[in-house]
C-alpha positions in Angstrom: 0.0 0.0 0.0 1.2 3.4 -0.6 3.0 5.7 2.4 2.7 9.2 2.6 4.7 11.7 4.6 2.4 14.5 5.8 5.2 17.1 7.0 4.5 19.6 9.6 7.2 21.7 9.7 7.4 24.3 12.8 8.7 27.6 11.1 9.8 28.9 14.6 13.1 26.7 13.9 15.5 26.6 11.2 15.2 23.7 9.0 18.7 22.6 10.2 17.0 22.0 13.4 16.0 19.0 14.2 12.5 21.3 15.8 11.5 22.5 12.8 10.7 18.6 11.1 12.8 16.3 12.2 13.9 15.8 8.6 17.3 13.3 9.3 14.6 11.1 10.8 12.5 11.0 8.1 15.1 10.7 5.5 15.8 7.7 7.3 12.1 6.5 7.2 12.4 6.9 3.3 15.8 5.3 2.7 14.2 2.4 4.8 11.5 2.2 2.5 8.9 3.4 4.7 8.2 6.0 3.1 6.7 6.0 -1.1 6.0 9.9 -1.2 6.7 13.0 1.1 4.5 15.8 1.1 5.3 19.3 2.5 2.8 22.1 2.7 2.1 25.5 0.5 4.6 28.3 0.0 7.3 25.7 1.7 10.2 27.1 -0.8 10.0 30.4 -2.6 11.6 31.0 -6.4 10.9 32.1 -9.6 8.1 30.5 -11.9 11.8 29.2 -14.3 12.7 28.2 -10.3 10.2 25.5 -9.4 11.4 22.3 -11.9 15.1 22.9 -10.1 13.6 23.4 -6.1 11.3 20.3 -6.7 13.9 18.0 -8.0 16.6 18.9 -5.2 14.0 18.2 -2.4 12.6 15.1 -4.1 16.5 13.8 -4.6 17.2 15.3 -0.8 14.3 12.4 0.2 15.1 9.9 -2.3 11.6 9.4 -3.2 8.6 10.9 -4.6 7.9 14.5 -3.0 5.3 17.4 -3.4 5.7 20.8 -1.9 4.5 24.1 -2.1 6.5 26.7 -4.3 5.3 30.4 -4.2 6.6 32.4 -7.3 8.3 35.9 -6.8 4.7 36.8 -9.4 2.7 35.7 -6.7 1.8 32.6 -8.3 0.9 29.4 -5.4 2.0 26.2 -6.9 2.4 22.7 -5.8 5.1 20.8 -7.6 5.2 16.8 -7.5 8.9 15.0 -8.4 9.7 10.9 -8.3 12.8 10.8 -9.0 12.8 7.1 -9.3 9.6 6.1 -11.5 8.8 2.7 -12.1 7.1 2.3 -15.9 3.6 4.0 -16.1 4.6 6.4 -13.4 4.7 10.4 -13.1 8.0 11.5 -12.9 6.7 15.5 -12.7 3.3 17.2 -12.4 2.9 20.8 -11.6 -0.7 22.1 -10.1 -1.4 26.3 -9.7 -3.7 27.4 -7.0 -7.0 29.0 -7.9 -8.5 30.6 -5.0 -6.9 33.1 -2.3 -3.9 34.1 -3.7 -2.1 37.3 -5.5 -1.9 35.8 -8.8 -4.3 32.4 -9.4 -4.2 29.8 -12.1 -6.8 31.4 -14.5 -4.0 33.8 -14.9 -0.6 31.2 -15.3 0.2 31.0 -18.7 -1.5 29.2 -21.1 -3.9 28.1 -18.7 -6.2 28.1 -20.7 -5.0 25.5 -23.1 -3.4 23.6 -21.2 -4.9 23.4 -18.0 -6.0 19.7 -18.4 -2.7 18.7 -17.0 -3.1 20.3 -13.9 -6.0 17.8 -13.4 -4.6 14.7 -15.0 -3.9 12.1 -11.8 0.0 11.4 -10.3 0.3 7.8 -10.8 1.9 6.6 -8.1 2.2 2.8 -6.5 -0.4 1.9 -8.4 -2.8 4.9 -6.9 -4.0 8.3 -8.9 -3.1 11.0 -6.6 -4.5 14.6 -7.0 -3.1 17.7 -5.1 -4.9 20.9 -4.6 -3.3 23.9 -2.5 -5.1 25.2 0.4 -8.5 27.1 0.4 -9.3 25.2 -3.3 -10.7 22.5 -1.4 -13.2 25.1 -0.5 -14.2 24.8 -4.1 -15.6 21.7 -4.9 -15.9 21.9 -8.7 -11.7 21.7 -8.8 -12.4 18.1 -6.9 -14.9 16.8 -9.0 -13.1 17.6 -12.6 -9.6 15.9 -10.5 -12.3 12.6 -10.1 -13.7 12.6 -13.2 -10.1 12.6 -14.7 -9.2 9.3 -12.9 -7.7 10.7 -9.2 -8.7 8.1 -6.4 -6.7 10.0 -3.6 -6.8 13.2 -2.9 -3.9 15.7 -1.1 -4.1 19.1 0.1 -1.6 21.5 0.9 -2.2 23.9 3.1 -0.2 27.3 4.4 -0.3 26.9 8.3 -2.2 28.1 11.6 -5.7 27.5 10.6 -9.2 27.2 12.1 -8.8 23.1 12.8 -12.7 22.5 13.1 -12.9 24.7 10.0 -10.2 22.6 7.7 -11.6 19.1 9.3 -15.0 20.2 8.5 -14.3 20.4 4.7 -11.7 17.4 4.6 -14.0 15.3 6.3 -16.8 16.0 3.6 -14.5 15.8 0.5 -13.4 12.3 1.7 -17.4 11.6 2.1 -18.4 13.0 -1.1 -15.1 11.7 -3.6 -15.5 8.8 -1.9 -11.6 8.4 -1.5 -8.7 9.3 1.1 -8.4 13.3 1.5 -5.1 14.0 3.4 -3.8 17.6 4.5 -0.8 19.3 5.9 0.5 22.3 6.5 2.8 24.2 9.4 3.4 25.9 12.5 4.1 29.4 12.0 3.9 30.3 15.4 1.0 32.6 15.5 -1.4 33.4 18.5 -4.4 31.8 16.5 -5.3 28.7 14.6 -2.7 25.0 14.6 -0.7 23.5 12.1 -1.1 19.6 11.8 -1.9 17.2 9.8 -5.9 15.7 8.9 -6.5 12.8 6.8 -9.9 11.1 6.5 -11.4 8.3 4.4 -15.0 8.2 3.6 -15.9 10.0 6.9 -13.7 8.6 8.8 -10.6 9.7 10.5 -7.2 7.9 9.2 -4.7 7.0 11.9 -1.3 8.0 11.3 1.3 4.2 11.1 3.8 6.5 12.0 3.9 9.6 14.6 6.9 11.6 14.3 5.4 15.2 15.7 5.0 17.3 19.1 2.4 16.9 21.3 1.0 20.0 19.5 0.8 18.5 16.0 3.5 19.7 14.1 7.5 20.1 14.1 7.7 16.6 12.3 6.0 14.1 10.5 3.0 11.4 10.3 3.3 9.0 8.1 -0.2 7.6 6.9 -1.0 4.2 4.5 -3.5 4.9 2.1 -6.4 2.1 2.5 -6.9 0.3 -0.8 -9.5 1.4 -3.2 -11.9 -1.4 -1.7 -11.5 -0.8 2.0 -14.3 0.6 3.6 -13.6 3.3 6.2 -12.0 1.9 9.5 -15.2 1.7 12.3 -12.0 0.4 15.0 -10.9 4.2 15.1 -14.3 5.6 14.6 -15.0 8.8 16.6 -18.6 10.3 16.8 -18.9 13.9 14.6 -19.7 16.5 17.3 -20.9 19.5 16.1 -22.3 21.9 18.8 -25.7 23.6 18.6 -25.7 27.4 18.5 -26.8 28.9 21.5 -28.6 32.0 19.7 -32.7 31.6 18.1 -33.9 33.7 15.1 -36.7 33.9 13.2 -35.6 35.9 9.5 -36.2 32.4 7.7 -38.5 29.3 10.0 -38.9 25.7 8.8 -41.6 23.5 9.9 -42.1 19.9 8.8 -45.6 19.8 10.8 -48.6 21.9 9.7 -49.7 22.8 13.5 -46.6 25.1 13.4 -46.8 28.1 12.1 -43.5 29.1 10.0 -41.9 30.9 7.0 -41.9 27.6 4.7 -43.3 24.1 5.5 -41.8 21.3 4.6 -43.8 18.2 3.5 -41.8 15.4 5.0 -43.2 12.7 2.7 -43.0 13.9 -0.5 -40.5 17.0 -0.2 -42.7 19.8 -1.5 -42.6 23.0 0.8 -45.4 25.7 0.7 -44.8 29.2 1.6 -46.2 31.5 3.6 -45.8 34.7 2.1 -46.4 35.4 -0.9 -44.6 33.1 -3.5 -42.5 34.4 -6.5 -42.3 33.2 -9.9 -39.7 30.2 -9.6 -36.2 30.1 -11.4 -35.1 27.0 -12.7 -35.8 24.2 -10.0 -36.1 27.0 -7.1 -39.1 28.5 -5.9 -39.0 31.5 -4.3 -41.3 33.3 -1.6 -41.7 37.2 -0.5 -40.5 37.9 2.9 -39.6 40.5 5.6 -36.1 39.9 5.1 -36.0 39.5 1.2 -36.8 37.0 -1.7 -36.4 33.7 -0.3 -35.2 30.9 -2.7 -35.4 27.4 -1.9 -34.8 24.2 -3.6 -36.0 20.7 -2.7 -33.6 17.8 -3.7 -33.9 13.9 -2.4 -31.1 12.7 0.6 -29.0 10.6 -2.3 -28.6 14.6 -3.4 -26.6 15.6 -0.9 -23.1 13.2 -1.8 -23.5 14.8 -5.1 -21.1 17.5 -5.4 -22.4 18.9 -8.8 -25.8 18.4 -7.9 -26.3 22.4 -6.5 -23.9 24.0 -9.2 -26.3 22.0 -12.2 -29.3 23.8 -10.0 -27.2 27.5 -9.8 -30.2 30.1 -9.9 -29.4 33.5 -12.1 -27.5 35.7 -10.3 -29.2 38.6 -8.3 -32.2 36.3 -8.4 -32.8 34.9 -4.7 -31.3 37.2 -1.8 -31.7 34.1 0.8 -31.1 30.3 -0.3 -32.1 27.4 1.6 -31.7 23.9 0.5 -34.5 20.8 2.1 -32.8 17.5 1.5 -35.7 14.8 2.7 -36.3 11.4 2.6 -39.0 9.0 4.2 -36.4 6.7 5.8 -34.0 8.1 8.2 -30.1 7.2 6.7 -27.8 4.6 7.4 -25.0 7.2 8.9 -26.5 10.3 10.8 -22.6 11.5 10.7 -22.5 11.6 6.9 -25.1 13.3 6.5 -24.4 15.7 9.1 -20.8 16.1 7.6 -22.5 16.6 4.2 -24.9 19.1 5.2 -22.0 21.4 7.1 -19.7 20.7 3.6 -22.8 22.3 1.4 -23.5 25.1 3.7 -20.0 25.8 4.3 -19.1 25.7 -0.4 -22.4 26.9 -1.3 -23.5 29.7 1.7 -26.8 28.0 1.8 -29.1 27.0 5.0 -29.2 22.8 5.0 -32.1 21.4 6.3 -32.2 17.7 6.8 -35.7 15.9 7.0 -35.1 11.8 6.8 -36.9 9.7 8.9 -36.4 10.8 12.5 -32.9 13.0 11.3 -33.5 17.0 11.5 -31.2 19.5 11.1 -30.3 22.9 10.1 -27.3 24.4 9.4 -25.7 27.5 8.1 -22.8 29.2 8.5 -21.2 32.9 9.9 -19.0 35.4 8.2 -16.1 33.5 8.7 -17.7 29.9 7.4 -17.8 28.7 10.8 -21.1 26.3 11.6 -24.3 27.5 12.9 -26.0 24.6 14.1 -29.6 25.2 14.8 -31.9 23.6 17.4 -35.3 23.0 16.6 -37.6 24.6 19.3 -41.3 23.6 19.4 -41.2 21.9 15.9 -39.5 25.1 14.1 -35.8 25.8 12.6 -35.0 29.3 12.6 -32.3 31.3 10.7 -30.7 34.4 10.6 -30.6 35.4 7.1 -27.0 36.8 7.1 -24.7 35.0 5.0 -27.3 32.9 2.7 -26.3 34.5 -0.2 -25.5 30.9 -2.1 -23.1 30.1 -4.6 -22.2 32.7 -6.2 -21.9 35.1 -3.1 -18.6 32.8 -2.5 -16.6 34.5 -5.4 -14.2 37.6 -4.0 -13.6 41.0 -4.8 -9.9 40.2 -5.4 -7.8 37.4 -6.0 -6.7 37.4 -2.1 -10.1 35.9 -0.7 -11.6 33.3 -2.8 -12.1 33.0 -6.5 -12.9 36.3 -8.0 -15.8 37.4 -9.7 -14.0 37.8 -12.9 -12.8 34.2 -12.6 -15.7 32.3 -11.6 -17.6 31.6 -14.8 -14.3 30.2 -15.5 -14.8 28.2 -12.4 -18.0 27.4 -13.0 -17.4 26.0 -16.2 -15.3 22.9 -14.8 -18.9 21.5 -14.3 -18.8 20.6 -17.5 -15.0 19.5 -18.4 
């Protein structure tokens, strides 16, 4: 089975030191045999765009074996370069990936992106796996996943800068591994900061992956874990299984209500059986699959979609309303029967609200929920109090209200239809 090196370096140490990544060890672990590919986080070395074929082949001939890491460009250009300097036939010997979200310069803008992206998204063939790597807040954007699929990747790596929200980052690679239905694994580093950890996260189908080998602080970081990717087969370990906690909020609104039960008066009601909702103000002309409703905080769109909807990551994208037609989205994913694993759903549901800046409510069987998030795409959980769900209609603007000003935060509005388009490549 194939070893990966998630590296958490410590930047409060020289990389001399054995503090800042314990690298002698880990070149041990790799000459060994231990180790099949090491991967070190974004914006690890810095160079110029010629720069990154020359930085990724001295670290990948420093290890021995296969490596990735994060290259920033002195244009401002995020890139994750992969090198094996030993490839066995049918192997990658180089693949180079741009970042497209949250960055000075993104990869709409490398050159000739746009004929020649495709290679970005073509697999790493590796010990007989198809590795993807995506750098940082990409993940965010689930379109970039899905085309890295649909081009043959069965494992999935992210590289990430350093000190971030943990429940944040676990939230999304928990649900990516749900939704690809393959190992996600991440890493990035300490940098010291008052706020947010560097460590390393790995999940498979929901489930968190257990590290073979532990080579970090007690904090997380200033080392290594070294993690075997399960074969394609494998269902998600159950002997490590933790339970997903998500806590409830403790505020209650009452801009948006759902009710599945008729006796309670609310802004929409959800009929449990058969999905359909009804309204109570007055109802819009719908757009597309969404049906929209007058209220005191704005137009209200919502869109009713079956539970085998919600592992779909295309499926709200294919349904993207016109833009500047719904001010509020919520999304009703229902079934009759309640599902085999309350935690994948749950994970799901925080994974949409969190990519799409939707409200999720969950109506299967005896399963409620309703979730949301806040400005910084932290979960809002929401109790249900006397047979109601109530949001705040702050941050409901749906998919397209994800796309940024600038380059620096998010996918930019000039760049999204770009985005948008990998739906269909």
């Amino acid at each position: 089975m194939l070893r990966i090196a998630l590296v958490v370096p410590d930047y409060r140490y020289e990389w001399e030191d054995p503090r800042h990544a314990r690298f002698a060890v880990l070149q041990r672990a790799c000459e060994d045999g231990e180790v099949d590919l090491v991967v070190l986080p974004e914006h690890y070395a810095c160079g110029t765009a010629e720069d990154v074929d020359e930085i990724a082949e001295d670290e990948a001939w420093y290890f021995g074996v296969a490596t990735m890491l994060g290259i920033e460009t002195e244009s401002g250009f995020q890139t994750a370069a992969y090198r094996n300097p030993h490839p066995s036939k049918g192997e990658t010997e180089a693949h180079l990936y741009v970042k497209h979200s949250t960055s000075p310069r993104i990869a709409f803008e490398w050159p000739g992106y746009a004929t020649g992206a495709e290679k970005m998204f073509e697999p790493i063939v590796l010990g007989g796996r198809r590795l993807s790597v995506q750098v940082c807040h990409d993940m965010f954007f689930g379109l970039i996943g899905q085309r890295m699929q649909r081009a043959g990747a069965d494992v999935f790596i992210n590289i990430t800068g350093g000190n971030v929200n943990e429940r944040k980052w676990t939230n999304v690679v928990r649900g990516r591994s749900l939704e690809l239905d393959a190992p996600f694994l991440c890493t990035m580093a300490e940098r010291g900061q008052r706020s947010g950890v560097g460590r390393a996260i790995a999940f498979h189908r929901g489930e968190r992956m257990r590290a073979v080998r532990s080579e970090v602080t007690a904090a997380g970081s200033g080392g290594f874990e070294v993690y075997q990717v399960p074969s394609r087969t494998a269902p998600a370990s159950r002997s490590t299984r933790e339970p997903y906690e998500q806590a409830f909020t403790n505020q209650q609104y009452d801009d948006i209500t759902v009710s599945l039960s008729a006796e309670r008066r609310a802004s929409i009601l959800l009929d449990e059986r058969t999905g359909v909702a009804a309204f109570r103000g007055e109802e819009l002309g719908g757009v597309g699959p969404w049906r929209r409703f007058a209220s005191q905080v704005g137009r209200v769109g919502v869109l009713s979609l079956p539970l085998d909807a919600l592992a779909d990551g295309r499926a709200l994208y294919a349904a993207l309303p016109p833009h500047d037609a719904i001010d509020h989205h919520v999304v009703l994913y229902w079934s009759p029967h309640t599902p085999g694993s309350r935690d994948a759903v749950l994970a799901l549901a925080v994974l949409r609200a969190i990519e799409h800046r939707v409200g999720v409510v969950i109506a299967c069987g005896d399963q409620r929920e309703a979730i949301k998030t806040n400005r910084y795409k932290n979960i809002q959980r929401m109790r249900c109090v006397d047979g109601v769900f109530g949001f705040n209609a702050e941050f409901l603007g749906g998919t397209r209200s994800i796309a940024g000003a600038t380059p620096n935060l998010g996918i930019p509005q000039t760049s999204f239809d770009p985005y948008l388009a990998m739906l269909d490549r």
